[in-house]
C-alpha positions, 0 to 999 in steps of 0.5 A: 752280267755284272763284273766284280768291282774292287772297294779301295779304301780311301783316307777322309781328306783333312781340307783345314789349313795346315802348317807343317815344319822341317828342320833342315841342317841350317835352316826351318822351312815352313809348308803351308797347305790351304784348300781353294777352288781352282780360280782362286789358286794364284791369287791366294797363294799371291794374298799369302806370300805377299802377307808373310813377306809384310810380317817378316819385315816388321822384324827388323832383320830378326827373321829373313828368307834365304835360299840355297846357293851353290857355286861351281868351282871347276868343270869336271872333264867327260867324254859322251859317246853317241852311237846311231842305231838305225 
């Protein structure tokens, strides 16, 4: 007996490299997409980084990285409530 068997559409995957940009409300940030087999992960992504942070440099302080940073003025009070139901 042959069971029905469902067709799912799938998207033609785009495996060329990509840069996508998203303006936050102070900032840019950059995604970079690549394609690389599973061994060689790390050590792109490493090549990559350590290549942007080298061209970055060459601008003398007219583009730098930065991250967000939160300070926590006061702990706020409350109260947890554990009830065992064994």
């Amino acid at each position: 007996m042959d069971l029905p068997t469902k067709q799912i559409p799938f998207e033609d995957a785009k495996t060329a490299p990509m840069i996508t940009l998203v303006a936050n409300d102070n900032w840019a940030e950059y995604t970079l997409r690549y394609v690389v087999g599973s061994k060689k992960i790390r050590t792109t992504k490493s090549e990559l980084f350590t290549k942007i942070l080298s061209k970055i440099e060459t601008t003398n302080g007219a583009l730098k990285l930065a991250s967000a940073t939160f300070k926590l003025m006061e702990a706020l009070d409350f109260k947890v409530n554990v009830k065992k139901k064994w």
